[in-house]
N, C-alpha and C positions, 0 to 999 in steps of 0.2 A: 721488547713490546711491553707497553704499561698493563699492568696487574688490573684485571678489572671488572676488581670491589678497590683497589688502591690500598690495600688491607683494612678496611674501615666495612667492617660486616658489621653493618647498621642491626640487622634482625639476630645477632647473640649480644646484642648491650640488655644491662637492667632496666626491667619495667620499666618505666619512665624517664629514661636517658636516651632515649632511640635519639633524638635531635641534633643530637651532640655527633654522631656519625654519618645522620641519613643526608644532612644539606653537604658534607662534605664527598659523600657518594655521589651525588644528582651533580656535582660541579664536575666532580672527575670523568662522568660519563658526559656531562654535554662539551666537554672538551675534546674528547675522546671522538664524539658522535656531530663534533662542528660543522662538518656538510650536511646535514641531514636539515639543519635549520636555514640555510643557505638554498638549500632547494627549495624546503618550504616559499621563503620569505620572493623567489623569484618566481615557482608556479603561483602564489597569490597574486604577482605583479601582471603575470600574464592571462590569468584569468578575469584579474578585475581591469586591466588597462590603465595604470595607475603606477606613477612612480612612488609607492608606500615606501615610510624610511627605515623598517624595522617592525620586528612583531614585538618586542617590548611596550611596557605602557609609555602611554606619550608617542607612540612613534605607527603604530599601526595607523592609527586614525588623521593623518597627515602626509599629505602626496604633495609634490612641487605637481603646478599647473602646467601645462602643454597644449600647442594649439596644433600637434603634428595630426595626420590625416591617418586612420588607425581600420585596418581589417583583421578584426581579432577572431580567428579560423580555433581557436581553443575553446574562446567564450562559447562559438557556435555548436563546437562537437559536446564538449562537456552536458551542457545544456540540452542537444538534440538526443542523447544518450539519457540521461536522467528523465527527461519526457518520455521517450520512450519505455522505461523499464515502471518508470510511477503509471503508466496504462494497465500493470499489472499488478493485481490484489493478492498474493497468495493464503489460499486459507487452510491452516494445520488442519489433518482430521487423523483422529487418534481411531487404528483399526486392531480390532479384537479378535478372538478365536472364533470359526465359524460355529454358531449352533448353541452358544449360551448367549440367553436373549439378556441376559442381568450384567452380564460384561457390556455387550451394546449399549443396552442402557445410558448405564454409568460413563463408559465414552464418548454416551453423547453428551452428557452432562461435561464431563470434563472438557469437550468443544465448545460447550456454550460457553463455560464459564470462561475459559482463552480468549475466545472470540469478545466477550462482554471486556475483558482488560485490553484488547486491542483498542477497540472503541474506546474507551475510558482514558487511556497512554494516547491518541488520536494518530497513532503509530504509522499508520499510512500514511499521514502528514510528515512525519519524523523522518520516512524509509527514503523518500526523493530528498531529503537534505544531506543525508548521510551516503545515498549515492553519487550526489555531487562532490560531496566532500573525497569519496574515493576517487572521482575523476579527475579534480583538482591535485589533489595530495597525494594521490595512492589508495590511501585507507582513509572509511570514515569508520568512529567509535561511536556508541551509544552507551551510556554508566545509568547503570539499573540502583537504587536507593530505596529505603524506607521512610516515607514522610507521615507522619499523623495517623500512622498502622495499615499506610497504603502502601502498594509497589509503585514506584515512580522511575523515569526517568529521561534522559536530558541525553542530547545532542553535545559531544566533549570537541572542542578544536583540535587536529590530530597532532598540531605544536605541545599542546596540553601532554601527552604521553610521552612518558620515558621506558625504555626498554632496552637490558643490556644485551646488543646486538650477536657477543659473542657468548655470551649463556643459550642465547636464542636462533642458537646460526640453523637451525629446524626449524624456526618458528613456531614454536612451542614453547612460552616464555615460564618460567617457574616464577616470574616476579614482575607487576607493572605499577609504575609510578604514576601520578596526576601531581600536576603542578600548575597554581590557579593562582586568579589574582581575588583577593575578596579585602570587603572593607573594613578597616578595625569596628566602627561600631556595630557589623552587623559579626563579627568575631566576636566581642564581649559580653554580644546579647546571646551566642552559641555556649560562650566557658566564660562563665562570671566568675568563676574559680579562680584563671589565670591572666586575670587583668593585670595585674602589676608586669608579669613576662610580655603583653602585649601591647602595653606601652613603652614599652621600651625599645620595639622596632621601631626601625624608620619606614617612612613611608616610598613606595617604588616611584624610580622617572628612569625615562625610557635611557637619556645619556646627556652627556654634560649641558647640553645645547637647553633641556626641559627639568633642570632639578630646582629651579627657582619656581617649579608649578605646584600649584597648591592640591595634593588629593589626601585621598584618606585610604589607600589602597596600598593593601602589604601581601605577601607573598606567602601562598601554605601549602602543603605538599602531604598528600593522603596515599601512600603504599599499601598493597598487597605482597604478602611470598606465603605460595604453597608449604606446606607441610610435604617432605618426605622421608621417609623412612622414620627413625625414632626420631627427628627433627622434629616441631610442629610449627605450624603456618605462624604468620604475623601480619597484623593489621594496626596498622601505625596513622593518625595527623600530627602535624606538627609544624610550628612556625619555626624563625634561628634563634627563638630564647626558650621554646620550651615545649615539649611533649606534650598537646592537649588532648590523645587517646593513643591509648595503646592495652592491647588485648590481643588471645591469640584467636587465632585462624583457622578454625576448623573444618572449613569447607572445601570443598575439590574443585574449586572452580572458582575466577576473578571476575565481579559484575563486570562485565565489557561485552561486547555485540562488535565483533568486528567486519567491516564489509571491503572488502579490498580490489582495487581493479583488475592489474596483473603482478603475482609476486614474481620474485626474483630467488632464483635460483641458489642463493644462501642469503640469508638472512632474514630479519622478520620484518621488515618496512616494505614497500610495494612501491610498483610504479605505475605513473599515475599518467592519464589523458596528455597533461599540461605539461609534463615531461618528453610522452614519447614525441612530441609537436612542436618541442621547446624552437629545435632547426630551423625548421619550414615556418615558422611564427617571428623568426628572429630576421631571416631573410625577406620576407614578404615586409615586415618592418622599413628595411633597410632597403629596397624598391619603390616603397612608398613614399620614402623620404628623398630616392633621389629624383620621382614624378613630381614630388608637389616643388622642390626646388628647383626644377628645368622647368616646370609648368610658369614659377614666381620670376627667374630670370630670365629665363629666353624665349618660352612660347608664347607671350604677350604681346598684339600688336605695338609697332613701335611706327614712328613718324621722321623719316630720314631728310635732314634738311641741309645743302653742300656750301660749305664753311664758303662765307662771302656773297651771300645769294640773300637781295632783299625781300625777303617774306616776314609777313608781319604774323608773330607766334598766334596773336589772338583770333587771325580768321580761320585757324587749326579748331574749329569747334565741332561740336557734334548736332548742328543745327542743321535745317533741312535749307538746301536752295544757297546754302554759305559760298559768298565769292572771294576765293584766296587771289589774292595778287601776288605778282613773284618778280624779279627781275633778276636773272640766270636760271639755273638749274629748277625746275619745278621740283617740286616737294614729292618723297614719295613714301607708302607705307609699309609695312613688311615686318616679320617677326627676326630675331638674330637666329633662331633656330627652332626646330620641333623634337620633341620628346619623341626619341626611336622608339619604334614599334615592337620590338623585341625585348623590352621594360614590358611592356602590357602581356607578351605571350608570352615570360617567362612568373608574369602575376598568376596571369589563367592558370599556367600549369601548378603555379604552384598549393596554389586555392584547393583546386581539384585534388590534386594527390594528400590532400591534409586529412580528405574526408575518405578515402580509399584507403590510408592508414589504422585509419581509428578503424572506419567498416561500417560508416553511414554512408548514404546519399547525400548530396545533394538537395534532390529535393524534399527529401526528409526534413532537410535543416528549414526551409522558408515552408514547408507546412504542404506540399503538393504532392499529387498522386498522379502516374502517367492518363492522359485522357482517355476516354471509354472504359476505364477498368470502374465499371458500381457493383457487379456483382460479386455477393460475397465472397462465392470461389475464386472468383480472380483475384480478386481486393488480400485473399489468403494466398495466394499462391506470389503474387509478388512481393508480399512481405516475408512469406518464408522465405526467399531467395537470400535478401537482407540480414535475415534473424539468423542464416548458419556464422554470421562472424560474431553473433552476442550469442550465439548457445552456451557456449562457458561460462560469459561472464552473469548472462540470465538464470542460468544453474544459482549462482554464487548468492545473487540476488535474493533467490526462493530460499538457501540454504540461510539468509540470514534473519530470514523472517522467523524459519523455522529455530533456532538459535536462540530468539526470542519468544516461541514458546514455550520452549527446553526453560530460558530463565524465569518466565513467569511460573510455572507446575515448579522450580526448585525453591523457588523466595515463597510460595504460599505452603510448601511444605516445611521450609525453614519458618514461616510466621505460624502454622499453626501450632509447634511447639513450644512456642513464646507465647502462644496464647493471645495470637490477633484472631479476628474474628474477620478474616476476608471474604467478600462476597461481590459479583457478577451482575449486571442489570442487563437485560442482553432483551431482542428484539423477537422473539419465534412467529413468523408469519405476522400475523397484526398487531399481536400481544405482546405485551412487554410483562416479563417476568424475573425475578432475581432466583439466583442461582450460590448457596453459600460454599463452601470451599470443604466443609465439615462432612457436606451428602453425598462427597466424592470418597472412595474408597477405594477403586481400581488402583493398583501399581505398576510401576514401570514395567514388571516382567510381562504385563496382561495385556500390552497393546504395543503398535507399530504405529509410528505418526509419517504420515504422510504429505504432500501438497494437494489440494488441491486448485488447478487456475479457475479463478472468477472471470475471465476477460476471454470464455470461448467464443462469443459472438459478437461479430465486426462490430464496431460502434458506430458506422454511420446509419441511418433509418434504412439507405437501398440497401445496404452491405446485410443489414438484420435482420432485414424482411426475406433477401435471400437464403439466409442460413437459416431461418426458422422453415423455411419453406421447400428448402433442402430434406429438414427434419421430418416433416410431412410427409414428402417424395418417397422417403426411407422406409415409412411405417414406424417411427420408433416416437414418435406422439401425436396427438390427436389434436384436433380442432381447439377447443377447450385450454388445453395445455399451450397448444402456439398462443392461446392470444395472450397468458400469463407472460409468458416468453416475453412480449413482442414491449410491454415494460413502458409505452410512450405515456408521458404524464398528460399531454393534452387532449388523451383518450382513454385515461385511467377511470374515469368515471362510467363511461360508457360500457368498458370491460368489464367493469367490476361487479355489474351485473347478469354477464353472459358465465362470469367465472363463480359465480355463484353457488349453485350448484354440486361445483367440484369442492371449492372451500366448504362447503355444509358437511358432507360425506368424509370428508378428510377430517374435520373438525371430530365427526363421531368416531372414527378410529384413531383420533389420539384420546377421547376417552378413555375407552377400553385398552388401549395399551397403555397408556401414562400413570393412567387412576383406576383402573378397575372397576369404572360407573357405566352402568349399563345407561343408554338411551334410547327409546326405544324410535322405530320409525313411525312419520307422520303420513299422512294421504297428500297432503301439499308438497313433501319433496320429492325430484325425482327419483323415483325407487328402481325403477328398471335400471338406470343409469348407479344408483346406489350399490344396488345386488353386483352389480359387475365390479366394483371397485372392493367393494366388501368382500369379497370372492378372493380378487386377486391380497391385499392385505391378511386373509385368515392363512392363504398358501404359503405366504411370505413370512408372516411371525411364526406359524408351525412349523418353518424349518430351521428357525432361528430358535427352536426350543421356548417360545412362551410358554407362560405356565397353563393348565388347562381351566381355570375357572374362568381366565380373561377371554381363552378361545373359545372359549362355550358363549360369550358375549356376541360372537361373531354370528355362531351359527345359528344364535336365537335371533338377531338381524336379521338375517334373509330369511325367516323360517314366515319369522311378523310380516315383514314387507310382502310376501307371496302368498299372504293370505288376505295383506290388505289389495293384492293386485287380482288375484281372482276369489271371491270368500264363496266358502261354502254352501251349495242350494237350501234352503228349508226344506224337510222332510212336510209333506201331503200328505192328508188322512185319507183312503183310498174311497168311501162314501163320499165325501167333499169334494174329491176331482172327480166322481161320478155324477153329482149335481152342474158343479163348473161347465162339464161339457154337454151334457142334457142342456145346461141354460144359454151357454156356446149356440147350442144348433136349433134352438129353440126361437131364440130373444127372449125378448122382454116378454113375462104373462099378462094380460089385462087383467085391470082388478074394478072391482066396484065401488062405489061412492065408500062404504067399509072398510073398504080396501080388500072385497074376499070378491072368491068368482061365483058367474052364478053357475048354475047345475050344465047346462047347455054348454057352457066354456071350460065344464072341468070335462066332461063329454068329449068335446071339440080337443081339449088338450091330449086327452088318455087314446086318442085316435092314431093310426100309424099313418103315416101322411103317404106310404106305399100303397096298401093292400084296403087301408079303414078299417081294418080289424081292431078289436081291443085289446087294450094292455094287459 
């Protein structure tokens, strides 16, 4: 069995010699590892439907034409699979100890600020390429970078990765290779240092048939190896004339984001949609080719006309009311033969079984849901039936999302002590605020990250309306809260004034939790509605340990509100309410042109209207 490093341990040459061993390492593993590019170059062929000559340059982008009749059951499953799992958003949430509110905090902070680099990386864009690429391939990669003191990164072809299969028969690689094509001028504008080494490679074509083509595309190869034990890591580029970085490795871990569909049982490559289907894809091929050619030869009507019999070919037309003359045998039509029926039902079956393999439907793949099923329970209940064959691999999905939290929280902790100044622009409720990397403090021992799914509610309007109304049913939200729920843009404007309200109230208890600004209550919002909301907030941060000058915010909130909903009587001077009611049971006194009464009317007034006695 061939040795294999081939004794050429690339990672103990001197600083800047690594090139000198590393392209003779990558030759002796892709030799070593020759079917592994062989399955690539044929799941590509079967997913794209295309006779590709080669994944080298010059030769990927070049397929001989075909006019054969094509039902590609990979392109469907791959595809129908990727749609489905990109329906699902997973979002990290980092969970703290219960009952210190300054841990909370800060893990919320630290979400926002993840959440703000998903959006920024447009990562959910990224996660459905890279699932295809594992349904296609096996594995898709993602290589994490620093660009201009950002975290960046890119979509890798999984040809691109080298990986010595028997270091890795765990799949736990201590070392992985990239191997890229890139241009010499935009190489020279990278290391103006090693111009002279990078003119003097040649430039890549695919094979003898394309090396009279004119590019500017040369060959570079960027390594990783762990450090272990008294060993230390190594991070190497480098073209075949000279070492353009090399430095060690100090980190526990290799930028890569791996998503894999199903691994295999020793070693670190996976297997992939377009393999497990390669069969059933190859035969349905090979059925289809023998329909369109019995369909070309023989099921085509034909015109049988008996050797020696005068018929004139030209009144064989397809005019209406045509009079053929004949003299023998009349002419007659008929095909030589028909394409058997058991070509067609061993199609059927074999159609069907492709998608019972993987573990889709059917109707999944053209986009249909059985008839009567709108409510959201059922619209849930049939899809779960579906989703127990992707429970593993939907695990695998979430685990890679979270993978890529893991690597954004480790590169902003490796950039802060480089002294970048990373920061987050991230979306809270209406506002858009930034979030810097420096007001995060929490460490890894202070928290647990979790998923959590964004896609719990059906996405069609009936499916939504059900399942918010479900929620209702439940008692587990209110009126108020479903119409938030219910999310329809063509009635966001309408809502956004019944949700009012709840955003006002919510708005003052991120106040006093966030900032410690009291505000106090108005007579224009609803306060009754407020006090209950404020209520349940002061129960909830008090037991998450707030501090107490913030909760004292609280209770001087409803304390205001409850006085602006019933306020205090005015104290009466008890002579003044003895008047008031005298002039109650009285009315009005008549007065004189003076304004004073006369003697008879003050008489008339001091009278007891009982008895006439005087006062």
């Amino acid at each position: 069995m061939m040795n294999s490093d081939n004794g050429n341990k690339w990672w103990e040459e001197d600083k800047g010699e690594v090139h000198k061993k590393l392209f003779a390492y990558l030759e002796n593993l892709k030799i070593k590892q020759a079917g592994r590019s062989e399955d690539n170059l044929r799941n590509l062929k079967l997913y794209g439907n295309s006779d590709v000559l080669g994944l080298r340059m010059g030769e990927f982008n070049r397929s001989s034409s075909s006019n054969r009749i094509t039902l590609n059951v990979v392109q469907m499953a791959v595809d129908t699979v990727t749609a489905r799992m990109a329906k699902s958003k997973p979002k990290p949430v980092f969970i703290t100890e219960d009952g210190d509110f300054t841990l909370r905090r800060q893990s919320k902070l630290l979400e926002q600020f993840v959440m703000g680099q998903f959006a920024r990386l447009k990562l959910y864009r990224l996660g459905p390429k890279i699932q295809r690429d594992s349904g296609v391939f096996g594995d898709g990669f993602l290589y994490w970078y620093w660009k201009n003191d950002e975290i960046c990164c890119e979509r890798v072809f999984p040809e691109e990765i080298q990986v010595d299969e028997d270091e890795a028969v765990y799949s736990d690689p201590r070392q992985i290779s990239r191997t890229k094509y890139i241009s010499k001028t935009r190489l020279r504008e990278l290391y103006p240092q090693k111009i002279e080494a990078i003119d003097q490679l040649g430039t890549e074509s695919g094979s003898f048939m394309f090396d009279s083509m004119e590019n500017d595309m040369v060959t570079i190869v960027e390594t990783w190896r762990l450090g272990e034990g008294k060993s230390k890591g190594r991070h190497a580029i480098a073209i075949k004339t000279a070492t353009l970085l090399d430095e060690v490795y100090a980190y526990d871990y290799i930028p890569f984001t791996r998503l894999s569909w199903s691994e295999r049982l020793l070693g670190y490559y996976s297997q992939g949609i377009a393999e497990i289907l390669t069969g059933i894809q190859v035969e349905i091929n090979k059925i289809l080719r023998t329909i369109q050619r019995s369909m070309h030869m023989g099921a085509i009507p034909k015109i049988f006309v008996e050797s020696g019999s005068k018929v004139v070919s030209s009144h064989l037309n397809n005019d209406i009311g045509t009079i053929v003359t004949f003299t023998g045998t009349p002419p007659q039509s008929g095909a030589l033969m028909s394409v058997p029926q058991d070509l067609y039902v061993q199609l059927d079956k074999l159609y069907s079984r492709a998608f019972e393999q993987v573990g889709v439907s059917q109707m999944s793949t053209a986009g249909e849901k059985p008839s009567g099923l709108n409510s959201g329970k059922a619209l849930r209940t049939f899809h779960d039936i579906e989703n127990e064959r992707f429970a593993v691999h939907a695990q695998k999905y979430e685990d890679f999302y979270m993978d890529c939290a893991r690597m954004v929280v480790r590169m902003s902790k490796d950039g802060a002590k480089s002294g970048k100044g990373l920061k987050s622009t991230v979306i809270d409720g209406k506002q858009m605020k930034v979030i810097k990397w420096e007001d995060i403090t929490i460490t890894d021992d202070q928290y647990v990250m979790r998923l959590y799914p964004t896609n719990l509610l059906s996405d069609t309007p009936s499916g939504r309306l059900s399942d918010v109304d479900d929620l209702i049913q439940m008692g587990l939200i209110d009126q108020v809260q479903a119409k938030a729920l219910l999310d329809y843009p063509d009635i966001e404007g309408a809502l956004s004034l019944d949700n009012a309200k709840y955003e006002d109230i919510l708005a003052t208890i991120e106040q006093f939790v966030d900032k410690g600004i009291y505000q106090p209550p108005e007579e224009f919002q609803d306060l009754s509605y407020g006090i209950g909301m404020i209520q349940l907030a002061y129960l909830k941060y008090k037991r998450w340990g707030l501090e107490d000058e913030r909760l004292d915010l609280f209770r001087t909130w409803i304390e205001d509100a409850m006085l602006i909903l019933s306020p205090p009587q005015p104290e009466i001077d008890p002579e003044q309410e003895l008047m008031a009611l005298m002039e109650a049971e009285m009315g009005e006194a008549p007065m004189d042109a003076q304004g004073l009464m006369s003697e008879e009317e003050l008489l008339a007034l001091n009278t007891s209207p009982i008895d006439g006695a005087r006062l």
